[in-house]
MARKOL-266175 format. One line per 8 residues: number of its first residue (from 1); their letters; for each residue x, y, z of N, C-alpha, C. Coordinates in nm, 4 decimals, m for minus. Each point is the difference from the previous one (the first is absolute). Example, Ala and Ser with C-alpha at 12.3 -4.5 7.8 and 13.67 -1.06 7.14 Angstrom:
1 = AS = 1.3190 m0.5690 0.7800 m0.0890 0.1190 0.0000 0.0900 0.1200 0.0000 | m0.0350 0.1050 m0.0720 0.0820 0.1190 0.0060 m0.0770 0.1090 0.0730 $
end
This chain:
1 = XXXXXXXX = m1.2581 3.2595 m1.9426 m0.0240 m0.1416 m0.0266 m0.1498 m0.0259 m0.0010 | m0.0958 m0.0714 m0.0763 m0.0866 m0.0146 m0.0240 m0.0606 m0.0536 0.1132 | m0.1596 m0.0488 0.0015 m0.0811 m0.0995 0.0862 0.0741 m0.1054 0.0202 | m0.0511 m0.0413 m0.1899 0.0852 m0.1350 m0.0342 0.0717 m0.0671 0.0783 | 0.1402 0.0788 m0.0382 0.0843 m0.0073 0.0661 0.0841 m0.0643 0.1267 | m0.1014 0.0859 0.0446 m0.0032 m0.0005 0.1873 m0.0685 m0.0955 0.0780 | m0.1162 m0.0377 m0.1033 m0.1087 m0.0986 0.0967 0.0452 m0.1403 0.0162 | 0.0165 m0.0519 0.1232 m0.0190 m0.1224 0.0189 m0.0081 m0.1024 m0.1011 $
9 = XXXXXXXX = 0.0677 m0.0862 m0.0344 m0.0334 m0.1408 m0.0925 m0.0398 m0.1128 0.0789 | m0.1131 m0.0507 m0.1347 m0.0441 m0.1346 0.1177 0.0710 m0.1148 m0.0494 | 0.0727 0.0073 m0.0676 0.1134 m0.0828 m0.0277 0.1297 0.0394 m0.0629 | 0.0865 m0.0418 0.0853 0.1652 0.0060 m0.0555 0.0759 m0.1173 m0.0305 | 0.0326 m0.0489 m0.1630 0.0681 m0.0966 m0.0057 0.1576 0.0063 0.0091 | 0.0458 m0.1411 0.0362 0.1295 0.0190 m0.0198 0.0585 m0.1438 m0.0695 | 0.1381 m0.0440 0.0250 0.0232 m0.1087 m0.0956 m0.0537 m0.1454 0.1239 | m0.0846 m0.0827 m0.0966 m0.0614 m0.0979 0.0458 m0.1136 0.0319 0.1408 $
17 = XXXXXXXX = m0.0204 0.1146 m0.0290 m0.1058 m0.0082 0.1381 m0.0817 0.1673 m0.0058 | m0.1171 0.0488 0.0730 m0.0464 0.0931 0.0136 m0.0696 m0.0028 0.0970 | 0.0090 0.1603 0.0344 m0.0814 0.0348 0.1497 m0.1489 0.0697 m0.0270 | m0.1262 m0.0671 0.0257 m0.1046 0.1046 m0.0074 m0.0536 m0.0117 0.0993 | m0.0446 0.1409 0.0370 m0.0593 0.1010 0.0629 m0.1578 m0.0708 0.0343 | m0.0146 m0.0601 0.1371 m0.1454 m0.0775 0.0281 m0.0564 0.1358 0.0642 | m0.1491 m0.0305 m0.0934 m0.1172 0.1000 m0.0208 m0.0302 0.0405 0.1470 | m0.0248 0.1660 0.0102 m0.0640 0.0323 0.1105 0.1148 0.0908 0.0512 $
25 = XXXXXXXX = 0.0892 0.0505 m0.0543 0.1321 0.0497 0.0883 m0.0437 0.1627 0.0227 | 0.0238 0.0197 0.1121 m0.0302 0.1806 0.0950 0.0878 0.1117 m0.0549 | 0.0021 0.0836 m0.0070 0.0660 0.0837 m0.0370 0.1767 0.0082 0.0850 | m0.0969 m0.0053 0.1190 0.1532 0.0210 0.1239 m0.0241 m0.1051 0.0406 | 0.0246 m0.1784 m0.0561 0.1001 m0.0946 0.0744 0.0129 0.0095 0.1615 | m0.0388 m0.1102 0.0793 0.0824 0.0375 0.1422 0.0872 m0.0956 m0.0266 | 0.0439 m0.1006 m0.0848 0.1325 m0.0866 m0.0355 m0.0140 m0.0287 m0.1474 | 0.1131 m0.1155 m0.0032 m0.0066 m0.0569 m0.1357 0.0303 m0.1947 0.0117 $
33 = XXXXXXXX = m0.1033 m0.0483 m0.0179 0.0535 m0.1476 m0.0201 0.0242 m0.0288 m0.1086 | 0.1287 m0.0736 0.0145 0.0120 m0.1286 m0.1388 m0.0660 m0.1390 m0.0047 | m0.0526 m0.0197 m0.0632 m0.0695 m0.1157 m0.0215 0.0837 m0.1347 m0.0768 | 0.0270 m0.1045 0.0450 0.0929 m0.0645 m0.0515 m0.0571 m0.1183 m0.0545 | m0.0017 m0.0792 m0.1249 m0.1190 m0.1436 0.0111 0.1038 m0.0939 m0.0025 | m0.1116 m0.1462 0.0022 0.0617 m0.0784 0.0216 0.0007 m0.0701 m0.1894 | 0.1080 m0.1192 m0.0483 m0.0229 m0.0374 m0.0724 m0.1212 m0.0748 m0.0508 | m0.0436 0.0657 m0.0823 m0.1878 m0.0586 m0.0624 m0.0830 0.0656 0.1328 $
41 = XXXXXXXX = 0.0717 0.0929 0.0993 m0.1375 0.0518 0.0870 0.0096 0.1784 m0.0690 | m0.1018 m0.0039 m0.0123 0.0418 0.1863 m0.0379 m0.0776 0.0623 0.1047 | 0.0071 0.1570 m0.0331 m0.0571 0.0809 0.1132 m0.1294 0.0300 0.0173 | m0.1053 m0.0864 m0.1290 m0.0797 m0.0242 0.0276 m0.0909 m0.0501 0.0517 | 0.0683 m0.1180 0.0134 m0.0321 m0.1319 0.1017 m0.0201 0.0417 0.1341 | m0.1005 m0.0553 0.0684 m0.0332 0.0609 0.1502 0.1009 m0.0108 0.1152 | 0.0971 m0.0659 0.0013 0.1181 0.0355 0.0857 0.0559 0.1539 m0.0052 | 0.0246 0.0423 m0.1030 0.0447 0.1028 m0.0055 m0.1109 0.1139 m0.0800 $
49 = XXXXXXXX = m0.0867 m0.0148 m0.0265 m0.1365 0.0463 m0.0620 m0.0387 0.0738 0.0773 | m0.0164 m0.0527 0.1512 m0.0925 0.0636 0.0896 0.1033 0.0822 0.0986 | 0.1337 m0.0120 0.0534 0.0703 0.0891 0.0613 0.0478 0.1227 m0.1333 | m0.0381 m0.0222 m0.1046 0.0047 0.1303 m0.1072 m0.0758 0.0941 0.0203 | m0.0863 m0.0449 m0.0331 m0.1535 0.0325 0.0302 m0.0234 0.0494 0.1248 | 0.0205 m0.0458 0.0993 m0.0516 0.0453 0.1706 0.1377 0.1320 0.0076 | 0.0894 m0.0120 m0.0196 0.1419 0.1083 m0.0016 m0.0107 0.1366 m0.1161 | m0.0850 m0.0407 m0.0793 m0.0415 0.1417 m0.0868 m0.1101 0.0365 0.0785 $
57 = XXXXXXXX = m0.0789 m0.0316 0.0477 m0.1471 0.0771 0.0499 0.0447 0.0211 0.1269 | 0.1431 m0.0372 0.0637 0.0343 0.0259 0.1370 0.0891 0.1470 m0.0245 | 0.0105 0.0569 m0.1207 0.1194 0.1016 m0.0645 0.0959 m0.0137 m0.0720 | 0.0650 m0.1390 m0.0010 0.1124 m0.0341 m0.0509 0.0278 m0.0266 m0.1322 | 0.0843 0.0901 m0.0523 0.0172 m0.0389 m0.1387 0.0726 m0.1665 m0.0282 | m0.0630 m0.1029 m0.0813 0.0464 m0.1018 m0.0468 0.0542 m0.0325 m0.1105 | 0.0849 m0.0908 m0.0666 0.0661 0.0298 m0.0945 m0.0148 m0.1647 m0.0107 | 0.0023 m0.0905 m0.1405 0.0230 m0.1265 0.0387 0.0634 m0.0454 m0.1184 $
65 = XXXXXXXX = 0.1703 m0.0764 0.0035 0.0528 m0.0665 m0.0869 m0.0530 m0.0921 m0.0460 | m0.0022 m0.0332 m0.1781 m0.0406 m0.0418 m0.0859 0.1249 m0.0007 m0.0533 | m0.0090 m0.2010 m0.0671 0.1399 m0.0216 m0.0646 m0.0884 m0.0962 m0.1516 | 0.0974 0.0541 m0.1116 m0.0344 m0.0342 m0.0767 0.0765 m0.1678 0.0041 | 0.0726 m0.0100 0.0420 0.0906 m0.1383 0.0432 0.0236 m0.0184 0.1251 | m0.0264 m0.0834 0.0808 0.0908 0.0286 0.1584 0.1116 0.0279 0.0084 | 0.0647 0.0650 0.0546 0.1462 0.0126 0.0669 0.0997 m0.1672 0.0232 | 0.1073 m0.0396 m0.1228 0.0239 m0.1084 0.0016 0.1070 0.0182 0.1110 $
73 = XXXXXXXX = 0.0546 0.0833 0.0941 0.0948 0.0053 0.1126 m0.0498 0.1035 0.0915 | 0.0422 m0.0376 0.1224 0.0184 0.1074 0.1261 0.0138 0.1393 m0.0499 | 0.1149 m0.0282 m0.0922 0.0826 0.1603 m0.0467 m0.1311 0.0877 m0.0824 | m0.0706 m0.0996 m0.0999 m0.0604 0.0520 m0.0636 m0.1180 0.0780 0.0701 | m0.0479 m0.0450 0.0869 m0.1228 0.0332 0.1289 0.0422 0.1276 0.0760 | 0.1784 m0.0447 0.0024 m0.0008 0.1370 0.1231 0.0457 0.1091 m0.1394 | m0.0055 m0.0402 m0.1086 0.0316 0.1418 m0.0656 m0.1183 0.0713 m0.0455 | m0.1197 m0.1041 m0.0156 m0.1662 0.0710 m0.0342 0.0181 0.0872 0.0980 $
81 = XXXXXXXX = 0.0089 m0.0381 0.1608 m0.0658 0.0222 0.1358 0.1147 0.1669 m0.0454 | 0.1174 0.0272 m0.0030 0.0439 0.0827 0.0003 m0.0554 0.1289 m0.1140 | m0.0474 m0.0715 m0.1012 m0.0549 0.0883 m0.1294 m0.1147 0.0921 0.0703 | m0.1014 m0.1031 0.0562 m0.1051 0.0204 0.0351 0.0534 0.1396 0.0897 | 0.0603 0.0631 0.0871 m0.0064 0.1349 0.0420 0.0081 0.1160 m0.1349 | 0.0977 m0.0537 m0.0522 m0.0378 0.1367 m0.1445 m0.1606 0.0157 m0.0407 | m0.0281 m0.1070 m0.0495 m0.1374 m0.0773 m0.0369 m0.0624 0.1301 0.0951 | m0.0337 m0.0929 0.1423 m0.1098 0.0440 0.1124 m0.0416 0.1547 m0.0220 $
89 = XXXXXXXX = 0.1635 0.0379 0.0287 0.0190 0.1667 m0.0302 m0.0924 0.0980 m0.1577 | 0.0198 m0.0885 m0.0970 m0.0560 0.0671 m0.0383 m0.1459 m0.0142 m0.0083 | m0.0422 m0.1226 0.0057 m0.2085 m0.0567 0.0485 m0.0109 0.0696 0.1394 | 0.0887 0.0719 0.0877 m0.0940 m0.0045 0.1126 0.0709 0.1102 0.0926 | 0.1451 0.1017 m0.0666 0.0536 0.0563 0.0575 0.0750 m0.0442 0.1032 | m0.0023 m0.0943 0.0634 0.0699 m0.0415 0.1441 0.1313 m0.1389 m0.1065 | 0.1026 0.0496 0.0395 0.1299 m0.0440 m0.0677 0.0094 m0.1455 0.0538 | m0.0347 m0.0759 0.1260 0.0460 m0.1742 0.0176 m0.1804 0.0347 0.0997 $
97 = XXXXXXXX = m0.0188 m0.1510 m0.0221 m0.0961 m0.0781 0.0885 0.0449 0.0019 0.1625 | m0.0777 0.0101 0.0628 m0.0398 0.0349 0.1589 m0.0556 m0.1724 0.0620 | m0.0675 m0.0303 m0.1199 m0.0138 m0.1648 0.0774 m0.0062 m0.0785 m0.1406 | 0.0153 m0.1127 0.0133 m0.0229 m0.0876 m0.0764 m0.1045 m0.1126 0.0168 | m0.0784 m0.0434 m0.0803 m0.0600 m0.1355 m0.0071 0.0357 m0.0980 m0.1001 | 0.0572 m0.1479 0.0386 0.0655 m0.0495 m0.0702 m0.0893 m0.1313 0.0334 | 0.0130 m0.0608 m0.1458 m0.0525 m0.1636 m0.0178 0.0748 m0.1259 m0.0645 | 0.0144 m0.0932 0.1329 0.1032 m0.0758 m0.0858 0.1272 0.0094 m0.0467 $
105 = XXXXXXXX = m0.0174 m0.0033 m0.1576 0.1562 0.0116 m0.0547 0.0092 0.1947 0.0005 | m0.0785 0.0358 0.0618 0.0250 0.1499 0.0103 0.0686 0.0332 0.1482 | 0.0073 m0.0996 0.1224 0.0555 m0.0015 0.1010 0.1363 m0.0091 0.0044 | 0.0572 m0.0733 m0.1361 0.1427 m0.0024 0.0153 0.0395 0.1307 m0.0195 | m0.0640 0.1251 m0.0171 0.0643 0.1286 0.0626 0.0263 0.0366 0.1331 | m0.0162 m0.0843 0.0741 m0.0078 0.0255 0.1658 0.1282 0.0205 0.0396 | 0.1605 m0.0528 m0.0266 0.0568 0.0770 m0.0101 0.0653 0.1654 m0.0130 | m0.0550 m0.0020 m0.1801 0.0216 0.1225 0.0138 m0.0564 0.1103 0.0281 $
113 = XXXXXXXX = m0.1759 m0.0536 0.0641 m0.0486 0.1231 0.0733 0.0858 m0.0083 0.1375 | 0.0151 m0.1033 0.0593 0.1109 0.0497 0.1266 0.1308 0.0424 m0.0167 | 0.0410 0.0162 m0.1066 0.1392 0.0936 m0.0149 m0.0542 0.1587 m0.0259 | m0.1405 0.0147 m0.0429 m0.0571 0.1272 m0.0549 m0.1043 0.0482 0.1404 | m0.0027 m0.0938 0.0507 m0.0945 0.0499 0.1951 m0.0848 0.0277 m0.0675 | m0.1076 m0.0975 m0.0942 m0.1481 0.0947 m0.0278 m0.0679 m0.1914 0.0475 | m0.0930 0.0924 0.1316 m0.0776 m0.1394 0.0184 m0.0656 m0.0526 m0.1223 | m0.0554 m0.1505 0.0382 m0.0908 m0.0513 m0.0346 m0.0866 m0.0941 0.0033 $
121 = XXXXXXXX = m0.1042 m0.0561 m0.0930 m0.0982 m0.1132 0.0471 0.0291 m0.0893 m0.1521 | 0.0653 m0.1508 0.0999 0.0854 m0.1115 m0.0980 m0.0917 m0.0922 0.0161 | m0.0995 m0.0500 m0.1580 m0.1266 m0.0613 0.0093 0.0487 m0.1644 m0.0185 | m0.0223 m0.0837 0.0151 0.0706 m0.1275 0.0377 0.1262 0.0332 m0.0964 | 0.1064 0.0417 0.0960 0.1234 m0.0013 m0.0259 0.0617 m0.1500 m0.0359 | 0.0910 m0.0128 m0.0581 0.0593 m0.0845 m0.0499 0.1460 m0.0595 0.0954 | m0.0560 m0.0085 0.1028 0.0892 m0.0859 0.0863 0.1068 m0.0889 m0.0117 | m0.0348 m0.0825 m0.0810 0.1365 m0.0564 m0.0348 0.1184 0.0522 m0.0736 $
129 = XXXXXXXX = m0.0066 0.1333 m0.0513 0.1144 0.0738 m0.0314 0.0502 0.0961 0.1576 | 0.1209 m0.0601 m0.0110 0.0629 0.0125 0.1013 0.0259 0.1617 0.0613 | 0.0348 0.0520 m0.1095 m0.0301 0.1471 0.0140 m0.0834 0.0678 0.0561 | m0.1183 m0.0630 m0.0506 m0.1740 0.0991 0.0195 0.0270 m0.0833 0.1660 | 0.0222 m0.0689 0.0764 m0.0409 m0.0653 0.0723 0.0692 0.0721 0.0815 | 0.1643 0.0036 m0.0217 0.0404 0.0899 0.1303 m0.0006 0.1383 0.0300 | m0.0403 0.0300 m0.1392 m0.0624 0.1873 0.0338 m0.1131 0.0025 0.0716 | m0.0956 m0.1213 m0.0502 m0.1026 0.0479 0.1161 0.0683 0.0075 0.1234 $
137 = XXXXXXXX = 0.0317 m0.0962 0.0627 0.0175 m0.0258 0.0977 0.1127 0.0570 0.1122 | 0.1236 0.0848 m0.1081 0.0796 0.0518 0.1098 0.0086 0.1743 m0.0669 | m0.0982 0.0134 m0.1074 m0.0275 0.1180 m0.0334 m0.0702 0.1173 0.1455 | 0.0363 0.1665 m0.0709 m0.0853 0.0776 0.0730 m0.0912 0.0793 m0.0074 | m0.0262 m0.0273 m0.1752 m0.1006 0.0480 m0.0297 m0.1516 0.0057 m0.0138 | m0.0685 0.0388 0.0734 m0.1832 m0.0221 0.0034 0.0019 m0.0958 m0.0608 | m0.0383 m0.1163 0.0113 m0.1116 m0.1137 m0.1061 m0.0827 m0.0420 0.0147 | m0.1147 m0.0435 m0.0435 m0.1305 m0.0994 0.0010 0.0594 m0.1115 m0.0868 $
145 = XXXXXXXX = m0.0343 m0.1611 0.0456 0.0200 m0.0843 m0.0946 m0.1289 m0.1033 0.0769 | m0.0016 m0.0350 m0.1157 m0.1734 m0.1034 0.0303 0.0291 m0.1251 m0.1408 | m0.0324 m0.1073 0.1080 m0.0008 m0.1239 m0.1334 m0.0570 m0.0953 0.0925 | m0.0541 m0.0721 m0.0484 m0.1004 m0.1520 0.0181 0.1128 m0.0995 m0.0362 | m0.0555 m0.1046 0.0894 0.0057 m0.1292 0.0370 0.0196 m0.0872 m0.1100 | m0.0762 m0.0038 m0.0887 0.0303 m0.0536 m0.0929 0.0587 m0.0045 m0.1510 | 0.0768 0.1294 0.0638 0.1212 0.0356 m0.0830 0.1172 m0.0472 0.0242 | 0.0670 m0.0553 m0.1227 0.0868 m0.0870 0.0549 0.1246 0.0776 0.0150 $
153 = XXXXXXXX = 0.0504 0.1295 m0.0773 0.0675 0.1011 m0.0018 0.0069 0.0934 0.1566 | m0.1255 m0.0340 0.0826 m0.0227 0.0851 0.1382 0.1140 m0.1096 0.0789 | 0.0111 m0.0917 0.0297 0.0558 m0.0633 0.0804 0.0235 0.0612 0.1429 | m0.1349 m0.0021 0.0485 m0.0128 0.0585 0.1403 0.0263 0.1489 m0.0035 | 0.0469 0.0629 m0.0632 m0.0133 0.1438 0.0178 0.1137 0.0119 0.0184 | 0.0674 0.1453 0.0406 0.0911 0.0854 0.0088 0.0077 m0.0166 0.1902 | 0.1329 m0.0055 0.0860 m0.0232 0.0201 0.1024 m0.0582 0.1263 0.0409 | m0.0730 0.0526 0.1076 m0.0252 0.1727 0.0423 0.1204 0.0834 0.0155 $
161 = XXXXXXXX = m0.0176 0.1076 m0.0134 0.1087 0.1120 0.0416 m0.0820 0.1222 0.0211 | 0.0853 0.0983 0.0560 m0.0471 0.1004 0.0707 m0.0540 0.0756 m0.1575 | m0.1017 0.0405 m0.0359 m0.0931 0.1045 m0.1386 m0.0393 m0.1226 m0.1499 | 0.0181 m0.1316 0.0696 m0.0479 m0.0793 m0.0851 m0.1002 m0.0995 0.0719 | m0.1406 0.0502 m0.0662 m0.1391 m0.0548 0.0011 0.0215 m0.1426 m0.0640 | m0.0375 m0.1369 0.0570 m0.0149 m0.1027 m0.0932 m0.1599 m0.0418 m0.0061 | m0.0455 m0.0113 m0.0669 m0.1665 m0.0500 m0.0469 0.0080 m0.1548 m0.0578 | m0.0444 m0.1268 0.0773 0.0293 m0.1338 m0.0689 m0.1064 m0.0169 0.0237 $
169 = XXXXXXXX = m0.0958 m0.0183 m0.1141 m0.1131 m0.0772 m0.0400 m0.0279 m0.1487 m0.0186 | m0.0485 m0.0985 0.1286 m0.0289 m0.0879 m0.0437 m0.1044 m0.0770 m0.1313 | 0.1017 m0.0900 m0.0744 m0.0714 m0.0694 m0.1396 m0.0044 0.0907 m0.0802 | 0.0493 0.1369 m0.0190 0.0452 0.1044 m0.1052 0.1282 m0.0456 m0.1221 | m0.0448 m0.0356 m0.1394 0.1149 m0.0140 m0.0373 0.0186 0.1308 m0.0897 | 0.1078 0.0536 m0.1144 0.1244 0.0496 m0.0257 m0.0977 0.0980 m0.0577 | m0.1186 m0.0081 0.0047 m0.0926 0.1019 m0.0571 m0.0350 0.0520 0.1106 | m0.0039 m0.0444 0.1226 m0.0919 0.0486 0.0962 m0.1556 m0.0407 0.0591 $
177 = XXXXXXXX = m0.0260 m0.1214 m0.1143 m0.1277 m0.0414 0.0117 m0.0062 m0.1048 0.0506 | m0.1315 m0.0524 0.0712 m0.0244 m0.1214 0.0514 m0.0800 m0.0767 m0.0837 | 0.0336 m0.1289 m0.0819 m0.0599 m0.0640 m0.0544 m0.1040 m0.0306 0.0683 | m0.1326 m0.0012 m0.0834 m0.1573 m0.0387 0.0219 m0.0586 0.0856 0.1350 | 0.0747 0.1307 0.0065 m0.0516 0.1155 0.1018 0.0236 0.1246 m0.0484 | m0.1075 0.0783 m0.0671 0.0093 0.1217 m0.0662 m0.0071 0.0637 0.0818 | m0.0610 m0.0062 0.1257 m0.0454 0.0796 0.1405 0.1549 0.0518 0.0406 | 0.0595 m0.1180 0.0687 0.1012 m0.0070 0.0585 0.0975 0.1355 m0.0789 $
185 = XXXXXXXX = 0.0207 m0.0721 m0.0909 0.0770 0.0290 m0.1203 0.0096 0.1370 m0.0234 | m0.0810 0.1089 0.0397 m0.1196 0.1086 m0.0316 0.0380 0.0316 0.1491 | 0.0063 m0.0261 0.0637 0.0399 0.0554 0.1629 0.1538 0.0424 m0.0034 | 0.0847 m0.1281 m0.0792 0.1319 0.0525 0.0217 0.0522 0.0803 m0.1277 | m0.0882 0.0682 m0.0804 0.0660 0.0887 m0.0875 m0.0251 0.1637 0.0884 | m0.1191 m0.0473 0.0505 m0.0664 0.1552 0.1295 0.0934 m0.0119 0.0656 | 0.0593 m0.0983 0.0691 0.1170 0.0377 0.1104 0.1196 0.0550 m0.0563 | 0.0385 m0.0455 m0.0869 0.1396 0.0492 m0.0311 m0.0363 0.1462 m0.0551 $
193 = XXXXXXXX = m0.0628 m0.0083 m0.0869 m0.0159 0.1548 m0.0578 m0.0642 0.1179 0.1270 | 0.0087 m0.0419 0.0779 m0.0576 0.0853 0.1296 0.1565 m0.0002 0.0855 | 0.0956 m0.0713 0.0240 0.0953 m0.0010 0.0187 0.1413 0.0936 m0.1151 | m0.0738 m0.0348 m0.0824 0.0893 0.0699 m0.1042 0.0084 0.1433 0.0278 | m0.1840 0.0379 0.0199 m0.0132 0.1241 m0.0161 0.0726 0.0497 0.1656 | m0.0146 m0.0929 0.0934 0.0685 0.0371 0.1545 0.1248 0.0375 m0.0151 | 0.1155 m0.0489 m0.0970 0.1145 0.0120 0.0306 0.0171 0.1090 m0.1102 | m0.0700 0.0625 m0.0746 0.0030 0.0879 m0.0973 m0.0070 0.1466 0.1105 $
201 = XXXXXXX = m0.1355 m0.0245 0.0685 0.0169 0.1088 0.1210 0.1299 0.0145 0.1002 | 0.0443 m0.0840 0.0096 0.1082 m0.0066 0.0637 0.1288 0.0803 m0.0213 | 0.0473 m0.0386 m0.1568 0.0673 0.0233 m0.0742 m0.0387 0.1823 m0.0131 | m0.0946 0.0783 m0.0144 m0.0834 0.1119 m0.0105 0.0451 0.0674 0.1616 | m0.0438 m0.1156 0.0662 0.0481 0.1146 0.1622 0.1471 0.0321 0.0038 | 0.0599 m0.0573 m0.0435 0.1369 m0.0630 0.0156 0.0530 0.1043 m0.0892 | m0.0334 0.0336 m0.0735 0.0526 0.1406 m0.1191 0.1015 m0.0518 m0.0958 $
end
């Protein structure tokens, strides 16, 4: 079988969506994240920009869904989320994701990462779907979830449970930012992505 062949792709499409391969990936991986966006947030955007970014230069191969349409159902989301291991496998050798980072309308996978036990970090999750709300909360899988105050979707947060981190940012809304404070604003993208990268180690000790 050729180079060709064999080498890594930095992108794999599939129907309505594709996975590429964020720049910087190691030869030997110590994991694999999925990167999940939110609607109109992509993985470029500094919510999920900078735990990409800090998780490749930490070893970790990243991978981040791209939809040419959003996912108009649940079903449709958890069938990307399922593609995405063929996908991963062939961009990165490792067959399913080890953690996830999810934004938003990318949180309503929180479910089915707790039927699949692969932690993760749920970026202002979408709380008022009833679902995402009680997986956080009576789930057992690793999570980080962080959302501000002035999101109206946070509604106080997720109660605590035993491997779920909550991060509530006062005057943070659905972006994460504090209107008329770039400072602030700029502090809580360093925290979470420093948290991200904590529970990524975690996930790494943990095998």
């Amino acid at each position: 079988m050729s180079d060709a062949m064999t080498a890594p792709q930095s992108v794999v499409r599939g129907s309505r969506a594709r996975l590429r391969l964020w720049p910087g990936r190691r030869a030997e991986p110590l994991g694999l994240c999925l990167v999940v966006p939110g609607l109109g947030y992509t993985a470029s955007m500094p919510l999920l920009f900078w735990p990409a970014t800090a998780l490749t230069e930490a070893g970790w191969a990243v991978v981040a869904l791209e939809w040419d349409e959003p996912p108009s159902s649940l079903e449709e989301l958890e069938s990307q989320a399922h593609w995405t291991r063929s996908a991963s496998k062939r961009m990165t050798g490792r067959e399913s994701p080890m953690l996830i980072v999810g934004k938003s309308l990318g949180t309503r996978l929180a479910p089915w990462a707790e039927r699949e036990a692969i932690p993760a970090a749920w970026l202002t999750p979408v709380l008022d779907d009833e679902a995402v709300l009680t997986t956080l909360e009576l789930g057992k899988a690793p999570a980080l979830v962080a959302g501000g105050t002035a999101d109206p979707v946070w509604r106080g947060g997720p109660r605590p449970r035993m491997d779920l981190e909550v991060l509530e940012f006062p005057q943070a809304d659905h972006s994460l930012l504090i209107a008329g404070d770039w400072q602030r604003s700029m502090r809580i993208q360093n925290r979470i992505t420093s948290r991200v990268l904590d529970l990524a180690a975690r996930v790494v000790a943990r095998g």
